[in-house]
N, C-alpha and C positions, 0 to 999 in steps of 0.2 A: 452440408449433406455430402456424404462421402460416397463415393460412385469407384464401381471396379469396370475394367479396361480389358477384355477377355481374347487373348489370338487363340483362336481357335485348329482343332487339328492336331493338337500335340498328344500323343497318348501318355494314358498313364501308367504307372509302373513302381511295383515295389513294396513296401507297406506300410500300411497307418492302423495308427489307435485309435477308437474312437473315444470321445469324451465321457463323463458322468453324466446320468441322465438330467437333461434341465425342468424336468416334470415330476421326475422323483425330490432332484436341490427341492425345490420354493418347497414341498411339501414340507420336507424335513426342517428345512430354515424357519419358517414359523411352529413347528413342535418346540424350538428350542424354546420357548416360551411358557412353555407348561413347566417347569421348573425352575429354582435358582440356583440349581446346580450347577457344575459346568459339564457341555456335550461338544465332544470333541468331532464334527465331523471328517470324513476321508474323500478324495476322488471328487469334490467339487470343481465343478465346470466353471471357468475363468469369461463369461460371457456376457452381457450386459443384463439380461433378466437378473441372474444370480448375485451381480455384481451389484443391482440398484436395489436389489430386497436386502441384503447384507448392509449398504447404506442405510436403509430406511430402519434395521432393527439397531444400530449404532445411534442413530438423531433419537432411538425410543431410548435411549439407557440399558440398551444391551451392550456388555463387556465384551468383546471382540477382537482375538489375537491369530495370526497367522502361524501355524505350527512347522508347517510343509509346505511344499509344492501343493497347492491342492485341498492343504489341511488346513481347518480353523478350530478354533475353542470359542463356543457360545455360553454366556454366563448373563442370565437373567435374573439376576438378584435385585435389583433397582431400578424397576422401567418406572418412564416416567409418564403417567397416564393425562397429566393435559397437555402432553402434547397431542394426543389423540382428537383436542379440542382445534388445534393451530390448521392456520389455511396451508401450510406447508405439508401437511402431513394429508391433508385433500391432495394436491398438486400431485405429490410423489405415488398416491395410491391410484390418479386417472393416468397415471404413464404405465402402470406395475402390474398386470390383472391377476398375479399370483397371491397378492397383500392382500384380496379377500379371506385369503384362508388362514389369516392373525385371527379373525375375530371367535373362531371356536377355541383354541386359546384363549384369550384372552377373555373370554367369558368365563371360559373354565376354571380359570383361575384366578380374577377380578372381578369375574360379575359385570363386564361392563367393555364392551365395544364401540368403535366409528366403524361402518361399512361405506366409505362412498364407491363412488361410479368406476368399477375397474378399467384399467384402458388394456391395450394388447391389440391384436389385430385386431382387422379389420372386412371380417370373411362373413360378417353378418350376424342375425340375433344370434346372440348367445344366453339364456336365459339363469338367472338367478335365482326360479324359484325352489330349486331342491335345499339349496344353504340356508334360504327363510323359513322357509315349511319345520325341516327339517330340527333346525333353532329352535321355533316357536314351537315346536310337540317334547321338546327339552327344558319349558319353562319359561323362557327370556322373550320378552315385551320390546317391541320395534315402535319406536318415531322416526316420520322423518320430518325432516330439519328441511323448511322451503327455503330457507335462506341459504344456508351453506351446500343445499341439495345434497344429504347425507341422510345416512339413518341412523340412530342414536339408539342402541343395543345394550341392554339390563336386565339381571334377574340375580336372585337373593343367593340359590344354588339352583346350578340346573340338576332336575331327578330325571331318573330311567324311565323307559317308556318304549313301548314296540312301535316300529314305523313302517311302513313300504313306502318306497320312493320313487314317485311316478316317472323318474330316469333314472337310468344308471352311473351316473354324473360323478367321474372321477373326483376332480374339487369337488363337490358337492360331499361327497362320501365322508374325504378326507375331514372336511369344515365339521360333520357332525362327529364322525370317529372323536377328534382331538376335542368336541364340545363334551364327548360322553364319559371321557377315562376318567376326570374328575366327579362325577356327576353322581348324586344319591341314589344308591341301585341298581340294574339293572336295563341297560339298552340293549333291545334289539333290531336290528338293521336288516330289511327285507328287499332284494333290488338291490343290494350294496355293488357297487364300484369291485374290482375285482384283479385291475389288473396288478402287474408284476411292481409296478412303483406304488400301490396302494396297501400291497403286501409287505413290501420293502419299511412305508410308514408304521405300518399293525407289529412287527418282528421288533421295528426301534424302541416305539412305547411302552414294548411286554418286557424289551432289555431294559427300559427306566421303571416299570414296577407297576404298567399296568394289568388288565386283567383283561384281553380279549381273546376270543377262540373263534374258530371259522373261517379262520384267516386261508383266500386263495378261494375262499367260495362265494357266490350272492346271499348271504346270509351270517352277519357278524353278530355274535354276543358280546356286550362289552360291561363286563360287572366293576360298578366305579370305586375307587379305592382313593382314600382321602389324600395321596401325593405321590410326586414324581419326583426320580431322582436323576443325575447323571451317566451318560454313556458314551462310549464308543461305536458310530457306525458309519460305516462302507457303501458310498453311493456305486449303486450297478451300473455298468458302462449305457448308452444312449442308445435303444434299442431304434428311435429314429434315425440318429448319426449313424448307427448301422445298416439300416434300409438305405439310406440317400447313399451309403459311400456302395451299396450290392447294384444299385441305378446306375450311379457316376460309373462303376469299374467296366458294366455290362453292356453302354453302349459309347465310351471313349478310354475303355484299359486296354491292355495290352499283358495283363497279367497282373489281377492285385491280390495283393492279403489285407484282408483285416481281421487283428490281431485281437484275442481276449474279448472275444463280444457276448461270453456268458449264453451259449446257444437255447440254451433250457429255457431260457426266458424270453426269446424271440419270438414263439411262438408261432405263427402263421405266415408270417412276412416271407422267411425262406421260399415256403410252397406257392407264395401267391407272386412270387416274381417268376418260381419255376414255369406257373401257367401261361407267363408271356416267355418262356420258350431258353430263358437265361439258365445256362450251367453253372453249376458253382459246387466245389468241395469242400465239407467239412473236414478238417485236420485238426481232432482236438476242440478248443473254444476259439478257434481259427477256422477262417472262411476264404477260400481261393477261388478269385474270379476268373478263368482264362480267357484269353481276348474273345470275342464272340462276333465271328465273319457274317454270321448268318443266325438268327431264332427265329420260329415261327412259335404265335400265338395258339394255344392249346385252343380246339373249339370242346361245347359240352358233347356228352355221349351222342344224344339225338339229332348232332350236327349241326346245332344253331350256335351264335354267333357265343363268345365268352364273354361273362360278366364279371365286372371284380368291382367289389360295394365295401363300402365301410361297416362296422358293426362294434358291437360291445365289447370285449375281451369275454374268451379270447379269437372274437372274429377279427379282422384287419383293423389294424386304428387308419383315423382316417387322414391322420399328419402324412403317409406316404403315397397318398391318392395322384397328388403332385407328379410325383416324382414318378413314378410307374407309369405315370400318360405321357409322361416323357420317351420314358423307355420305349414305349408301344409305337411311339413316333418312325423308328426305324427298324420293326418287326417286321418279320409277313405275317400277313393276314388283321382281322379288325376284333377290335375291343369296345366294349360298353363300358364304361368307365361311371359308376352310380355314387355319386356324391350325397350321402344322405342324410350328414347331420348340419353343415354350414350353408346355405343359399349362398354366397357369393365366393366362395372358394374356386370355381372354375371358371371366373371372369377373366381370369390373366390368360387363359388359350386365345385371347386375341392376339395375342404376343406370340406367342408358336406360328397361328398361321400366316403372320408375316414374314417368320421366321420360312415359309416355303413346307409347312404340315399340314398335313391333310386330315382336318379334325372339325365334323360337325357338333355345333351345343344344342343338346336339343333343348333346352332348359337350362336354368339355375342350377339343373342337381347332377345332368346327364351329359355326357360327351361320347361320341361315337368316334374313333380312332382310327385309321385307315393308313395303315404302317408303309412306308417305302421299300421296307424291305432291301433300306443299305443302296436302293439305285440313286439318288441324291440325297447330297449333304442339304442338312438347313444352312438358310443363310444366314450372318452374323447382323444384329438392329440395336437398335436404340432402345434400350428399355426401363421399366421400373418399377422395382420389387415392389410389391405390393401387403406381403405379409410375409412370413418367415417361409413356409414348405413350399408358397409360390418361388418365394425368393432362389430359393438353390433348384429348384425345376429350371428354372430358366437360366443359372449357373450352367447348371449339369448341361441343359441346348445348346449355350455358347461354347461349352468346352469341346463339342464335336462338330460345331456348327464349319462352315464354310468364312473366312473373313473375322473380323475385330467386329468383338461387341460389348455394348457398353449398357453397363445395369447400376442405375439410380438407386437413390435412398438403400444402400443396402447396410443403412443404421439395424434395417428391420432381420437381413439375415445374420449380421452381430448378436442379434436376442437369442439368437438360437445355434450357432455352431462357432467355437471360438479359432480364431485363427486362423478360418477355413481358409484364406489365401495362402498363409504361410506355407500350411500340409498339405493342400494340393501342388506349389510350386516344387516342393519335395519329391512331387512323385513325375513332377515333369512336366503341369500346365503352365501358363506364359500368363498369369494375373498379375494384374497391376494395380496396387489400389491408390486412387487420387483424392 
């Protein structure tokens, strides 16, 4: 288990790129699977989610070349479907929790899926039932399998059919979208998933041949067309890796740019760090952070205290919940911090208030933030990422903190931001990774 070594204090300075989005990759890596064409994708993220799903479509008999920095060519012509049967292909899918969304694929186009037990963090239920729901109102008949603890997924063709989906369930979205491009008919999707990486998927399909409209709203038509062919497409920079580096710059830069972050498709995030009080200029698809001596948190009109909540697209996603309660750490004044899709997501602020924060939980969902306001540093601890956006919150602490701190299992912030030691060393932190 690999552990980073953090002296804290060092400001940063300069500028960074951010990666391809790691939400948009998985998506697009199992599309390639709706055809045997070859899809060349661009702007893939070099990071271990992306890196073990691209493994796991190579063990299927996916053809798989590196074109570029970045670039691959996926060519689905000859997957091999028992392995879909093999214990190895369970293993690889309870590490992977992206690999669920092979099975609308691969239905689509075989008639016939494994879904086991996805892994990924560990922030609490995560539920599965929009992908089944969803599935079964397309046709396809679920076993499961007591022995292997998998479900065993079949159907002859899937037909169109209207749905509402009693969440907005990004994977969930995607799994039916890529179930329906093949499918007899007409789909209609009510409640669809909406954001900017689910747009990004709906644009790739329609450039391989298929037929959906609606796209960018809660409401997809998807009229099925008997095949899909190859393409060319452009993964969007990591509107996450954007949020965390506007965090990181806002309370330990000294002056940063980030570079090409596609602003259009940011959406909310800008304004919802504005409201904890962070400057930043837009230049372009460029963002400059100036050092920030001092912000005070926005209160609402009627003088009560500010809330800032997760929500659907395109309210805040809730991967930068983290990271902004970080920020808030060293604001004036206090923040409600409403975590409202994951229950254990806000268990790692144990880790902050040792770190010297002043931060009540009221609950699983709720944290109340009471800023320094820049009069003391945190201190630097012993810590251990616990899931990915936990993982770089508490990066982001140590990088401003007071003393050397040391952050465990950060296999888990590997899943999600590639090289982050490297490009922050770049910009003048002091990480060390052991």
């Amino acid at each position: 288990m690999a552990t980073f070594v953090i002296e804290g204090g060092h400001k940063l300075q300069g500028a960074i790129y951010p990666q391809g989005a790691k939400n948009e990759a998985l998506q697009i890596l199992c599309a390639t699977l709706l055809t045997p064409e070859e899809v060349t994708i661009h702007n893939l993220p070099k990071i271990s989610d992306v890196d073990n799903l691209i493994q796991l479509l190579c063990e299927m008999g996916v053809k798989v070349s590196k074109t570029g920095v970045g670039s691959y060519a996926f060519k689905a012509d000859n997957v091999d479907l028992t392995y879909l049967d093999s214990q190895l292909f369970l293993q690889r899918c309870a590490s992977l929790r992206g690999s669920v969304m092979m099975a609308g694929p691969l239905l689509a186009r075989y008639g016939q899926a494994t879904i086991a037990k996805p892994g990924g963090d560990k922030i609490g239920r995560r539920r599965m039932d929009t992908h089944f729901v969803g599935i079964q109102k397309l046709g396809a008949s679920f076993e499961y399998d007591t022995t292997r603890e998998c479900y065993n997924v079949k159907t002859n063709r899937m037909k169109g059919t209207y749905m509402l989906l009693d969440e907005a369930s990004v994977t969930g979205t995607a799994n039916i979208v890529m179930a329906s491009v093949l499918a007899k008919g007409t789909t209609t999707i009510y409640n669809a998933a909406c954001e900017p990486y689910l747009q990004q998927l709906c644009k790739m399909l329609n450039a391989m041949g298929a037929k959906i409209s609606g796209i960018a709203s809660n409401l997809l038509t998807i009229e099925g067309v008997d095949e899909l062919h190859g393409c060319h497409h452009d993964i969007l920079p990591d509107m996450i890796e954007v949020g965390s580096f506007i965090g990181m710059s806002a309370i330990a830069g000294n002056g940063v740019t980030i570079k090409n972050v596609s602003f259009n498709d940011l959406g909310i995030i800008p304004d919802s760090f504005a409201r904890l009080g962070i400057v930043m200029e837009r230049r372009g698809e460029d963002i400059f952070i100036p050092e920030q001596k001092h912000y005070q948190i926005e209160q609402f009109m009627d003088g009560s205290i500010m809330t800032i909540a997760d929500a659907p697209w395109p309210g805040l996603t809730p991967d930068l919940l983290s990271v902004m309660l970080v920020v808030a750490t060293q604001a004036k004044g206090s923040v409600l911090i409403h975590q409202k899709m994951f229950e254990s997501r806000l268990f790692f602020v144990d880790k902050l208030i040792d770190m010297g924060a002043q931060i009540i939980l009221c609950d699983p969902h709720r944290a109340v933030v009471i800023g320094h306001d820049r009069q003391f540093k945190l201190r630097g601890r012993n810590m251990t990422s616990p899931d990915i956006r936990a993982g770089i919150a508490l990066l982001i602490a140590a990088l401003d903190a007071e003393g050397t701190s040391y952050i465990h299992n950060i296999d888990q912030i590997d899943r999600g931001y590639q090289d982050i030691d490297i490009r922050l060393n770049a910009l003048g932190a002091k990480i060390t990774r052991i």
